[in-house]
C-alpha positions as CSV (number, residue, x, y, z in Angstrom):
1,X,10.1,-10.6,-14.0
2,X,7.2,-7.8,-13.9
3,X,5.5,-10.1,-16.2
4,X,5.6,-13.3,-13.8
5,X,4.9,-10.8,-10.8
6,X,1.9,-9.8,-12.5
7,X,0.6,-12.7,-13.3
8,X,0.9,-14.4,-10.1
9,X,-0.7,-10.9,-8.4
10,X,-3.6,-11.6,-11.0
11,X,-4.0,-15.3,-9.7
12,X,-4.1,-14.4,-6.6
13,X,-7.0,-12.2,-6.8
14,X,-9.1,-14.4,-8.3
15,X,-8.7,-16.9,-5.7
16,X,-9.8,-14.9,-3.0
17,X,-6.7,-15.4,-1.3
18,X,-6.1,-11.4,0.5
19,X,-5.3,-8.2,-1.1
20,X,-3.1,-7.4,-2.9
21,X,-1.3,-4.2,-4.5
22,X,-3.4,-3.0,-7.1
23,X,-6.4,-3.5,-4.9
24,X,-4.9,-1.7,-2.0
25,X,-3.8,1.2,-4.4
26,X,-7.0,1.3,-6.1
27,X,-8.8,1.6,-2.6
28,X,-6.1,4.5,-1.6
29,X,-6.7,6.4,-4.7
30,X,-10.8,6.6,-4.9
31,X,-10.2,8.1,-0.5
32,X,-11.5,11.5,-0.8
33,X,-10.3,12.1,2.6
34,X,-6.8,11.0,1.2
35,X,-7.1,14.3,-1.3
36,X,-5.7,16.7,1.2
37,X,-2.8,14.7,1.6
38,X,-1.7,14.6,-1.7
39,X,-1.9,18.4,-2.1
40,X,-1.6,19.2,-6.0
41,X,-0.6,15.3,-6.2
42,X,-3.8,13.8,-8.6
43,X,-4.9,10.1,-7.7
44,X,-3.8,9.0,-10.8
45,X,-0.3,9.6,-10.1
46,X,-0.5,8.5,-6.2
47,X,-1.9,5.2,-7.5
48,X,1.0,4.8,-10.2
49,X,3.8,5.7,-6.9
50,X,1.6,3.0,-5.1
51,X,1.5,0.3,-7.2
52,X,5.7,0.8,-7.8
53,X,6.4,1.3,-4.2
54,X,4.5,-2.0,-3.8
55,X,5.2,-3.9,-6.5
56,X,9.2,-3.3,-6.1
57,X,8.8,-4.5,-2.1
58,X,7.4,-7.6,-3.3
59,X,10.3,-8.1,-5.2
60,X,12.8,-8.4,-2.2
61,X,12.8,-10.9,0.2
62,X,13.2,-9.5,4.1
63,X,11.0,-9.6,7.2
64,X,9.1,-7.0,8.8
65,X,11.4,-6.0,11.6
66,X,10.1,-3.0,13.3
67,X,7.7,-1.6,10.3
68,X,4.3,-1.4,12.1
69,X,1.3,-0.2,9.9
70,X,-0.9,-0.4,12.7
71,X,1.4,2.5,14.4
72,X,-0.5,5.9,13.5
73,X,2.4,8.3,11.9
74,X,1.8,11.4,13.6
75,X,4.9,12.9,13.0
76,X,5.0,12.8,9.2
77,X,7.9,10.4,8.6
78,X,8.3,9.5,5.2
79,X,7.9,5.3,5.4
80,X,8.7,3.1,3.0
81,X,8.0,-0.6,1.7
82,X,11.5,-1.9,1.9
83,X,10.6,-5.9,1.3
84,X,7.9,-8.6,1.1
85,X,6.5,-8.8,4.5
86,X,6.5,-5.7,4.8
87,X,4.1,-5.2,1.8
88,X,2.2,-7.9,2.9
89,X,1.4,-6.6,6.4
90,X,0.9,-3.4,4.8
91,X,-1.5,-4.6,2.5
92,X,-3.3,-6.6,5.1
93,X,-3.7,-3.0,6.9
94,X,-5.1,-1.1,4.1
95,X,-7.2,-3.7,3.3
96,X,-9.1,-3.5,6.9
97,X,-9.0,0.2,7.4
98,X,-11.5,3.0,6.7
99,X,-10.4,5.8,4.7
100,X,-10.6,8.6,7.9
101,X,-8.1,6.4,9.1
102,X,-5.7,5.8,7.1
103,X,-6.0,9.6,6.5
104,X,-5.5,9.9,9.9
105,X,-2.1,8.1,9.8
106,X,-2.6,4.6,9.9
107,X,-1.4,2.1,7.6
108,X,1.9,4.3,6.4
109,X,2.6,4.8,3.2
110,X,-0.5,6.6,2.2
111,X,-0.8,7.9,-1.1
């Protein structure tokens, strides 16, 4: 299943067609103003709980329901990809935003 899952990730990005999970981890991972959020936590691994958290959402069908990414989490909730929409609106958030903000709370989950 993680096969066919990567494969179809890998077609989509070379057709252009929107980020996806490796490209939104990879752009989380080289945010220097992500650093002090991670706090003894290297990029490496933050990429690697990324990609997973991301990877297994896609995996399970659902709808977004009242996940907003867009909705700055000030008060340090931990948030979680539970399903498909939600990683794709999630993607589609990280993929727009600047580093400062998503450091700044936007987008949640930040790694």
């Amino acid at each position: 299943m993680r096969v066919a899952l990567g494969s179809l990730l890998a077609l989509l990005s070379l057709g252009g067609c929107g980020p996806y999970c490796q490209s939104v981890c990879t752009k989380m991972a080289e945010c220097p103003e992500l650093n002090e959020l991670r706090a003894g936590y290297s990029a490496d691994e933050a990429f690697g709980d990324c990609l997973d958290e991301c990877e297994n959402a896609l995996l399970t069908p659902g709808v977004v329901g009242d996940y907003d990414p867009m909705e700055r989490n000030v008060s340090g909730a931990v948030i979680e990809l539970d399903n498909e929409k939600q990683a794709a609106t999630w993607m589609d958030c990280v993929d727009g935003m600047s580093c400062e903000k998503l450091a700044d709370g936007y987008c949640a989950p930040v790694y």
